[in-house]
KOLVO-738539 format. One line per field, with one value per residue: x, y, z of N, C-alpha, C in turn; residue in three letters. Coordinates in steps of 0.001 Angstrom, whole numbers, plus 500000, padded with zeros to 6 digits. Example, Ala and Ser with C-alpha at 12.3 -4.5 7.8 and 13.67 -1.06 7.14 Angstrom:
// KOLVO-738539
n_c1 <- 513190,512850
n_c2 <- 494310,497750
n_c3 <- 507800,507080
ca_c1 <- 512300,513670
ca_c2 <- 495500,498940
ca_c3 <- 507800,507140
c_c1 <- 513200,512900
c_c2 <- 496700,500030
c_c3 <- 507800,507870
code <- Ala,Ser
//
This chain:
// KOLVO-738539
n_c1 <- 685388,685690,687977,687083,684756,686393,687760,686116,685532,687836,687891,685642,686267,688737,687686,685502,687773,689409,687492,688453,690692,689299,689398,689098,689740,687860,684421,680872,678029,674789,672422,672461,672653,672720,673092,676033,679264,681115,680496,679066,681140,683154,686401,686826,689118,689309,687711,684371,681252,677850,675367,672196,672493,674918,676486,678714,680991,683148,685214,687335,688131,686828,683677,680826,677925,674326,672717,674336,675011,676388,677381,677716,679352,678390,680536,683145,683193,683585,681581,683136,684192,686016,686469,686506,683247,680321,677115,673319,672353,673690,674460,675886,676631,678764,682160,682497,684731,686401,685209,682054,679148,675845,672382,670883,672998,673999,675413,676845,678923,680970,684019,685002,684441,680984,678347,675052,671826,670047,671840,672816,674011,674484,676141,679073,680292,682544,684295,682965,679753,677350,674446,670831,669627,671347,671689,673163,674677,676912,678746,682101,683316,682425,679306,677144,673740,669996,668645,670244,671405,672392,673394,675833,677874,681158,682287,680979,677615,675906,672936,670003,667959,669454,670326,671641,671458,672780,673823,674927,673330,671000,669400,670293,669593,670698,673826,675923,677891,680040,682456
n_c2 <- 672400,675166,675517,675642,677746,679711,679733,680533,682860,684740,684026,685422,687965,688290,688305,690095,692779,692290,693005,695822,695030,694182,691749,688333,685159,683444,682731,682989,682436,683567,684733,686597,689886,690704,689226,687804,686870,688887,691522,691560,692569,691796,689692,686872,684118,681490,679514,679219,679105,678384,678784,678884,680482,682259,685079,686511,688377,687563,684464,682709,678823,677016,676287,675867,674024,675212,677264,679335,682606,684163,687353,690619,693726,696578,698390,698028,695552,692502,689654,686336,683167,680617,677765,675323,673995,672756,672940,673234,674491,676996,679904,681530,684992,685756,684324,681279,678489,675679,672814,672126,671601,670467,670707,672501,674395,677368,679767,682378,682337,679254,676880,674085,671174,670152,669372,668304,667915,670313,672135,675277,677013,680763,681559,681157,677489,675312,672162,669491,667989,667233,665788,665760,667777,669664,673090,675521,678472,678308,675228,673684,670820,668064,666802,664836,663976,663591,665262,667387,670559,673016,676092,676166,673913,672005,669471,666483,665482,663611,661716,660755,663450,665056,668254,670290,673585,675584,673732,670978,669144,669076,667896,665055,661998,659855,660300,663242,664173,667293,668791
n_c3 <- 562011,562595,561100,558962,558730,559595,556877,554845,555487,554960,552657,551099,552280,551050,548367,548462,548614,545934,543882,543117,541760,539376,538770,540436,542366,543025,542591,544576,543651,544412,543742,541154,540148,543165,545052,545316,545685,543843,541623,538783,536459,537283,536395,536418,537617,538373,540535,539734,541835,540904,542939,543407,541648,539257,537247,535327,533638,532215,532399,533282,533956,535790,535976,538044,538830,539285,537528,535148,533905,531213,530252,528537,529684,529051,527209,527080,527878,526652,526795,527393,527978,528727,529667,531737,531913,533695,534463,534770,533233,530645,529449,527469,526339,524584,523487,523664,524937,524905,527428,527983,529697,529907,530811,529252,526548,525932,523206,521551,519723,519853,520575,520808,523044,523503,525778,526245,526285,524617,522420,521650,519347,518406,516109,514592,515962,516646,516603,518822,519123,521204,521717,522401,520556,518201,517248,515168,513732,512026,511533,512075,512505,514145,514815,517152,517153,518147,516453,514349,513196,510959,509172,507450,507015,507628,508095,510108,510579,512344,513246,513491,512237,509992,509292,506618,505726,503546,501709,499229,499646,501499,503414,505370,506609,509103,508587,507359,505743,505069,503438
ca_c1 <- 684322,685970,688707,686097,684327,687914,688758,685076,685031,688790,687654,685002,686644,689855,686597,685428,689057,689728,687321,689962,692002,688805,689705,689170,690018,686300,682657,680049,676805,673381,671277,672987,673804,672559,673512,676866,680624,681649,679425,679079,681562,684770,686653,686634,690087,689671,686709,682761,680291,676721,674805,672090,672488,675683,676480,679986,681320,684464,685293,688518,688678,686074,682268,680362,676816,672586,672791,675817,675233,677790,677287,678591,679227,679201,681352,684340,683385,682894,681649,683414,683961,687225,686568,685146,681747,679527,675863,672058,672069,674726,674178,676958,675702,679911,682393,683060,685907,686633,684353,680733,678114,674789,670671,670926,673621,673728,676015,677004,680354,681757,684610,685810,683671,679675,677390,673959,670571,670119,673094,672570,675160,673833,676793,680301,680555,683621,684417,682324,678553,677021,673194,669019,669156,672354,671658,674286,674728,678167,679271,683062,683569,681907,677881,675959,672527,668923,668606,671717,670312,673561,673313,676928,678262,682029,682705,680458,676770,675368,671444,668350,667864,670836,670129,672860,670774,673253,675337,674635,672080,670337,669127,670392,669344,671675,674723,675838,679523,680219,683526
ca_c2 <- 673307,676619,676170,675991,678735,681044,679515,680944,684344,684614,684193,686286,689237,688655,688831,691747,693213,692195,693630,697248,694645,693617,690031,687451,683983,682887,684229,682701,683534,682850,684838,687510,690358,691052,687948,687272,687765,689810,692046,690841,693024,691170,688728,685300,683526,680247,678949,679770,678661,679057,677986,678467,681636,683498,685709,687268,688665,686969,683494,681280,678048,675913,677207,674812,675326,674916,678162,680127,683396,685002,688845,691811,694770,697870,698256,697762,694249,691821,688103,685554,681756,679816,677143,673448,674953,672439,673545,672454,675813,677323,680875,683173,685717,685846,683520,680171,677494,674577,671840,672732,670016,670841,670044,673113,674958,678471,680921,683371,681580,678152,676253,673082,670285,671200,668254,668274,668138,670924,672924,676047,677934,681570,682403,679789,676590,674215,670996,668732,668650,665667,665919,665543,668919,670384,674125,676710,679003,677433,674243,672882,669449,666608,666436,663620,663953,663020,666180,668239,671819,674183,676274,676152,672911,671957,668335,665407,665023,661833,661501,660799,663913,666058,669302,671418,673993,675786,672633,670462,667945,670043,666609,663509,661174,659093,660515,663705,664686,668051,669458
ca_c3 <- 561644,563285,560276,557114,558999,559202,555271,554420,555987,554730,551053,551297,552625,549659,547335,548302,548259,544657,542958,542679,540440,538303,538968,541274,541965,543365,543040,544428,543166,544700,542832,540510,541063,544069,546615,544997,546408,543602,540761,537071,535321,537687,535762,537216,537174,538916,540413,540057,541865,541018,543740,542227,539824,539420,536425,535201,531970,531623,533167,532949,535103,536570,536690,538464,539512,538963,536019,534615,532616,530861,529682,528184,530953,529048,525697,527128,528472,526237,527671,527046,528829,528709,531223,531996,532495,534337,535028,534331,532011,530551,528453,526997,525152,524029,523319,524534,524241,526406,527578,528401,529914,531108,530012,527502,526315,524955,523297,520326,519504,520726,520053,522051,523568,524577,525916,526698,525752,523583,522228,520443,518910,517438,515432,514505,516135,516044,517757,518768,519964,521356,522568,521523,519498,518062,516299,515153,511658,510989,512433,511978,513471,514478,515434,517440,517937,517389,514903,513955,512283,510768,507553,506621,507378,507386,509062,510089,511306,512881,513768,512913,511135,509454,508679,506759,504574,502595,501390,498276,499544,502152,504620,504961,508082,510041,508485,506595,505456,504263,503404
c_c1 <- 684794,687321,687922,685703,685408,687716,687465,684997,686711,688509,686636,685454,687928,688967,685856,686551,689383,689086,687938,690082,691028,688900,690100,689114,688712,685158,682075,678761,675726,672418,672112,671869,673872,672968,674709,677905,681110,680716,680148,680081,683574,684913,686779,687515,690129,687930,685517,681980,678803,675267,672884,672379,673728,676203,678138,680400,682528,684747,686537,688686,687608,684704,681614,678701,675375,672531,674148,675219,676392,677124,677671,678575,679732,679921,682811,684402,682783,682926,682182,684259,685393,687144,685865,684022,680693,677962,674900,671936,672850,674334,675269,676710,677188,681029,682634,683972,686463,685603,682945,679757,677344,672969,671130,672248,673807,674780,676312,678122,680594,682683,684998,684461,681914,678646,676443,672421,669599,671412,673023,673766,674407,674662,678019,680774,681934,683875,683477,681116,677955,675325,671848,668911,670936,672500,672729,673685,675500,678578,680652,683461,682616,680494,677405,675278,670971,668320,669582,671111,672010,673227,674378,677622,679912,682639,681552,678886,676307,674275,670675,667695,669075,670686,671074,672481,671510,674351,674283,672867,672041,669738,669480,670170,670377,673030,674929,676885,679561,681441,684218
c_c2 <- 674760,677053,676449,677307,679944,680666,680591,682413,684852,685232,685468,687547,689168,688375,689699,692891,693088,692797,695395,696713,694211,692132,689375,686305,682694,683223,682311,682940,682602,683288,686157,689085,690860,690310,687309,687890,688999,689925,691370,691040,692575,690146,687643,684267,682170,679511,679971,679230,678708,678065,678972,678836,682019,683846,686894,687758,687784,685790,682344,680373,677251,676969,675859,675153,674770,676193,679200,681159,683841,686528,689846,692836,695828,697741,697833,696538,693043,690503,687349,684542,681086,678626,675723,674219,673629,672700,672877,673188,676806,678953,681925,683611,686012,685086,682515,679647,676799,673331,672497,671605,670433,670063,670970,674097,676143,679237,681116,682548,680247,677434,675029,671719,670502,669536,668612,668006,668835,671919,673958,677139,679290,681929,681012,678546,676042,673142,670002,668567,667378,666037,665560,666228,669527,671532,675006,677390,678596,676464,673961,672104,668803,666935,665570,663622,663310,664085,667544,669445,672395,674419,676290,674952,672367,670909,666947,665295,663835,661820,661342,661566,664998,667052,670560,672388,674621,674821,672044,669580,668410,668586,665442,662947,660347,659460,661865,664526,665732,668994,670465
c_c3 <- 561732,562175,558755,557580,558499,557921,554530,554165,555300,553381,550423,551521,551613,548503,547191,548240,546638,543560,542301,541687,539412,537773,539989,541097,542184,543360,543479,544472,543491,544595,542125,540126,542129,545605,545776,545416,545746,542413,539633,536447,536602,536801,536719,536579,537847,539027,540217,540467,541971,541706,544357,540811,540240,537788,536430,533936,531250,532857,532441,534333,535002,536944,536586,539130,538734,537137,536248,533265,532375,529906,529147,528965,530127,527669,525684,527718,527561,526378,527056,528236,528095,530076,530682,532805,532514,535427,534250,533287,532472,529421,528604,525906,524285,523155,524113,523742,525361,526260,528255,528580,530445,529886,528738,527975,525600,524549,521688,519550,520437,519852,520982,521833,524351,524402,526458,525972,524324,523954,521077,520599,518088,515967,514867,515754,515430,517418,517458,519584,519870,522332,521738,520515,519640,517173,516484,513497,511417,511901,511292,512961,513197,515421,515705,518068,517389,516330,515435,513177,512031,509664,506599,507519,506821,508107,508413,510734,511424,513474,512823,512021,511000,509068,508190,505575,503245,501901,499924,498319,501301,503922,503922,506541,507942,509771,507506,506322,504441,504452,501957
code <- Unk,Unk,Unk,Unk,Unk,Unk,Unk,Unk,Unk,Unk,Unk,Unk,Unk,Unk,Unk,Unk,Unk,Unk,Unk,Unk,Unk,Unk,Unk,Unk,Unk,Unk,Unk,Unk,Unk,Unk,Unk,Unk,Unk,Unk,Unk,Unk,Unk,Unk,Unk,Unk,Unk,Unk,Unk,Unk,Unk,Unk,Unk,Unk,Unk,Unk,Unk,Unk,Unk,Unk,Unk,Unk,Unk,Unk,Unk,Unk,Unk,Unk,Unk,Unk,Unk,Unk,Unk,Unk,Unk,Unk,Unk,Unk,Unk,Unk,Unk,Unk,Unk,Unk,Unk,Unk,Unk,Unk,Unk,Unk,Unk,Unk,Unk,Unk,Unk,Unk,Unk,Unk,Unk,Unk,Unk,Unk,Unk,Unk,Unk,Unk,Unk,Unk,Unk,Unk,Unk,Unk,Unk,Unk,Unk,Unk,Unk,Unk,Unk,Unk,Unk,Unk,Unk,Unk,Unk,Unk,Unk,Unk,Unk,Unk,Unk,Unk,Unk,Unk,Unk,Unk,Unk,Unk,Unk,Unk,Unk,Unk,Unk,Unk,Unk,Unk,Unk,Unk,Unk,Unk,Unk,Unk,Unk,Unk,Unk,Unk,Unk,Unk,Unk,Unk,Unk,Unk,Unk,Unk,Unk,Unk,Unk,Unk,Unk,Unk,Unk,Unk,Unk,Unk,Unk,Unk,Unk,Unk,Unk,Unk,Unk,Unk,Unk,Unk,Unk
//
């Protein structure tokens, strides 16, 4: 117990040290940004854990956790997620790319792997999106859900209903290939 304690207070104090360099190797955030090791606009090179909230602009590694924002800090910070991002709710208002698993999923850009529930993309999608509701404006890859929504469609959807509005044949249910 008396060495987790030291490993704790350890980390903690080389997380408040790091932020000088604008990057650290751990946050953990328990309500953002006020009860978290290190403020929003540090980069976050290893782990995250958001136990329940924590919030960062830039994140490569492992974010793990109840909710995960991601943000822009400023003009010179712009959010973006590189990581296996594991949470109940996931929102980057930037880019993502990696694996992403939670109930809903949110962000401006994604590319990679994103599972959950609902998965909304605002801006280019690619990869592959597997959940109840899968919306973006451009999807490339592979969709499976119980309704797929994109307006420029460049791959495969698979559900119940297909929705790819600017393409030839606008819905097709259970399957809908557009390349």
């Amino acid at each position: 117990m008396k060495k987790l304690l030291l490993t704790l207070v350890l980390l903690a104090l080389a997380a408040t040290a790091l932020p000088a360099f604008d990057n650290t190797a751990f946050q953990l955030g328990l309500w953002s940004p006020k009860l978290q090791l290190v403020p929003p606009e540090i980069t976050i090179s290893g782990l995250k854990l958001n136990l329940p909230y924590g919030s960062n602009c830039q994140i490569t590694g492992l974010d793990l956790g109840l909710v995960s924002i991601t943000r822009e800090q400023g003009a010179e910070l712009e959010a973006r997620v590189a990581a296996l991002q594991v949470n109940l709710f996931n929102s980057n208002s930037g880019s993502f790319s990696g694996l992403q698993a939670g109930l809903v999923n949110l962000s401006d850009t994604s590319c990679g792997i994103v599972l959950g529930a609902v998965n909304s993309t605002n801006g280019k999608a690619s990869g592959i999106h597997c959940g109840l509701v899968n919306t973006s404006l451009e999807f490339r890859g592979l969709e499976v859900g119980l309704v797929n929504y994109t307006e420029f469609l460049e791959g495969i959807q698979i559900g119940l209903i297909n929705i790819a509005t600017k393409s030839t044949i606008p819905f097709l249910p259970i399957v809908n290939v557009c390349f």
